[in-house]
C-alpha positions in Angstrom: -28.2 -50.8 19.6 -31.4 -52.4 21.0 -32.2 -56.6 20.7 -35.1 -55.5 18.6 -32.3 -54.1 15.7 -30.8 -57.2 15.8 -33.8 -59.6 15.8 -34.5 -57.4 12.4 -31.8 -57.8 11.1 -31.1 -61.5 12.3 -34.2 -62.4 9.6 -32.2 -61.7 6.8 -28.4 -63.4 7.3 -25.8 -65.8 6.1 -23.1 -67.9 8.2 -19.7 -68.1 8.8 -16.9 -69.1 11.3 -15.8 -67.0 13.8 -12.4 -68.1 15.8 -10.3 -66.6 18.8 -6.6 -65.6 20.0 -5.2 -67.6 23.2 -1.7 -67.2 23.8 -0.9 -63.9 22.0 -2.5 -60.5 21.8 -4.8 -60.3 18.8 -2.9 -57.9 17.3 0.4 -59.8 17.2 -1.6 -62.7 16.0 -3.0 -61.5 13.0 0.0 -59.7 11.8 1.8 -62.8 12.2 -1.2 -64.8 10.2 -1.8 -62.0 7.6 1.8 -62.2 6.2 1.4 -65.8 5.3 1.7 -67.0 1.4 -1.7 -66.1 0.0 -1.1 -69.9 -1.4 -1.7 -70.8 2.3 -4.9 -69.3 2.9 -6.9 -72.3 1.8 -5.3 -74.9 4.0 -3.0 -73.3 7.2 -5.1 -70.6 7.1 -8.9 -71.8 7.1 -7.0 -73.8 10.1 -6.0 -70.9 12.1 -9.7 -69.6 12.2 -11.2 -72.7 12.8 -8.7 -72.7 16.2 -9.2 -69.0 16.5 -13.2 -69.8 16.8 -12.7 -72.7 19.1 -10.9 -71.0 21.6 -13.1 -68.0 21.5 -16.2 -70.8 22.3 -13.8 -72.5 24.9 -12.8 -69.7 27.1 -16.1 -68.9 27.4 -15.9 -65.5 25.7 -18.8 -66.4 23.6 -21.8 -68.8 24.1 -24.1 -70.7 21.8 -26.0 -67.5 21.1 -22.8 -66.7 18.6 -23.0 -69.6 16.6 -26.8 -68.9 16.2 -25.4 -65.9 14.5 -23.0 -67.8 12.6 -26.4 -69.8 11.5 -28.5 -66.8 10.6 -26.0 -65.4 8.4 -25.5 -69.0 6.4 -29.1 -68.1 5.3 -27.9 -65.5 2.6 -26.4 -62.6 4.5 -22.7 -62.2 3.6 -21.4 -60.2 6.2 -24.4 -60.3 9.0 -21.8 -60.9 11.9 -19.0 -58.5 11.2 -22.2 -56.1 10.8 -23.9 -57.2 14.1 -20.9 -56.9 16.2 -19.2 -53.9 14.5 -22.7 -52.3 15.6 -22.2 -53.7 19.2 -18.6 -53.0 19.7 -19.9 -49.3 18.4 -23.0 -49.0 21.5 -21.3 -51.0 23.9 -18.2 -48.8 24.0 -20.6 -46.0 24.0 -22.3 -47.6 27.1 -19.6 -48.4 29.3 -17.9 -44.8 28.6 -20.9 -43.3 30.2 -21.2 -45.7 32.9 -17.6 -45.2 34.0 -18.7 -41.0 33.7 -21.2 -42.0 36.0 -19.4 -43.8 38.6 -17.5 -40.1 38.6 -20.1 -38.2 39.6 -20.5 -37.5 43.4 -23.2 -38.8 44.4 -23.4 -41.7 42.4 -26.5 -42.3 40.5 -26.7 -46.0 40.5 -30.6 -46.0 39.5 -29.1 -44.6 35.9 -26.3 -47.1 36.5 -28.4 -49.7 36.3 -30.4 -48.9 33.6 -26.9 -48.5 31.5 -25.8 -51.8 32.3 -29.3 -53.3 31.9 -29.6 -52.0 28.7 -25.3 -53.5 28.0 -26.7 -56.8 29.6 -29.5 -57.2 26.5 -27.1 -56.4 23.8 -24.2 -58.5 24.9 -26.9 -61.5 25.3 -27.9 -60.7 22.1 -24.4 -61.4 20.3 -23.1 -64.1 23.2 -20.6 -61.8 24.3 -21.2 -64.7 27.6 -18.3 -63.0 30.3 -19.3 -59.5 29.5 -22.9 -60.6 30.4 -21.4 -62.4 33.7 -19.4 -59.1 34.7 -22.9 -56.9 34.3 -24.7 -59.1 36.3 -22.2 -59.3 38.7 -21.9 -55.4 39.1 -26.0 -55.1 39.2 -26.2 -57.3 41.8 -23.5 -55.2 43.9 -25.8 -52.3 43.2 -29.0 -54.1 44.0 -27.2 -55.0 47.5 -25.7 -51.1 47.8 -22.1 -52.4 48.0 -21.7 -49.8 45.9 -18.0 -49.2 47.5 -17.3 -52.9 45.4 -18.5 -51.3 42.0 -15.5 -49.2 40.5 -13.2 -52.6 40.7 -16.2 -54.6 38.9 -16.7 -52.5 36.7 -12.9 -52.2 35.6 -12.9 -56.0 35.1 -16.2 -55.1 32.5 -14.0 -53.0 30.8 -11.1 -56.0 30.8 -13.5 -58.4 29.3 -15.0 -56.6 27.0 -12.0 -55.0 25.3 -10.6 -59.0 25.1 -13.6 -59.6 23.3 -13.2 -56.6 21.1 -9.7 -57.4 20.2 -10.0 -60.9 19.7 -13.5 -60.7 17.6 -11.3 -57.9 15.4 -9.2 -59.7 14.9 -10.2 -63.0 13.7 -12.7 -60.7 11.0 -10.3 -59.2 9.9 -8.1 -62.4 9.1 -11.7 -64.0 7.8 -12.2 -61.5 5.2 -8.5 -62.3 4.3 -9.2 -65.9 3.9 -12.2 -65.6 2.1 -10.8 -62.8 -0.3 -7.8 -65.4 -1.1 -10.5 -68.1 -2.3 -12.2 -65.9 -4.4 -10.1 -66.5 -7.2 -9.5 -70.6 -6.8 -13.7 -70.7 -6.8 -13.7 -68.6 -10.0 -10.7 -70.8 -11.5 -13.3 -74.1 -10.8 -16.1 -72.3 -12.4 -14.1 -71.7 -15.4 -12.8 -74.9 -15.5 -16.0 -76.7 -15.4 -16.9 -74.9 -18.1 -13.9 -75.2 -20.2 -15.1 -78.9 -19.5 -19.1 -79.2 -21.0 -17.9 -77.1 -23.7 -15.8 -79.8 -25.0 
């Protein structure tokens, strides 16, 4: 995935709140949120993602260039940030599979290393993914300096952030679409009722 795909795609979006996992795994989390009442999702629920989000914003996982997202997709594109990061997740992984194949290889081709991570470093921008970003610049600038001896332990703290990110971000979608699936039906109740209302 290339910054130009999302720019495209960025033109036609909609918005919506993305939230984070502190204390617990993400997968612990959303089990533990999923098997709520479904009565709940409107109130404890919407209350879990809004803390989910904040936390994701707060330990600095993501920056301000997420809730741009979040602002693109309020402009008519339901599901524009589960589609831009489910598309990132997809290259990214790709990406740092091949840079740890790489790092393998004897010698070391750190010119094509480079390029890989450049290449990460642009599409992790692109989606705010903030401490990935951090990690590749801090791993390019080993290369840049040849300290390449430095590069295998930097680059296993890339593959530490990014999977927290993965995990989290997964996890608070997938306990979004539950929320939102859960109001479906009160907003169609309110429809009907208003017009059970001019009718009379």
């Amino acid at each position: 995935m290339r910054i130009q795909i999302l720019e495209a795609q960025c033109s036609n979006a909609t918005a919506s709140k993305v939230r984070c996992v502190h204390s617990q795994s993400a997968a612990v989390y959303i089990r533990a949120c999923l098997s709520l009442p479904m009565k709940m999702a409107n109130g404890d629920l919407r209350q879990q993602l809004a803390t989910m989000r904040q936390l994701l914003l707060d330990e600095e996982l993501l920056d301000e260039q997420f809730i741009q997202l979040e602002e693109l997709e309020a402009e008519g594109n339901p599901n524009f940030v589960e589609e831009v990061f489910s598309l990132y997740f997809r290259d990214s992984t790709k990406t740092l599979e091949s840079v740890g194949q790489m790092l393998k290889k004897t010698p070391v081709e750190f010119d094509k290393v480079d390029r890989a991570l450049h290449m990460l470093k642009g599409n992790s921008a692109s989606v705010g993914a903030n401490k990935v970003v951090n990690e590749v610049n801090q791993m390019r600038g080993l290369i840049e300096e040849n300290s390449f001896e430095s590069c295998n332990a930097t680059y296993e703290q890339l593959k530490k952030e990014h999977d927290e990110l993965k995990g989290k971000m997964e996890a608070y979608l997938q306990l979004l679409k539950q929320v939102e699936a859960a109001e479906k039906p009160r907003q169609g109740n309110d429809q009907g009722s208003a017009s059970d209302t001019e009718s009379s």
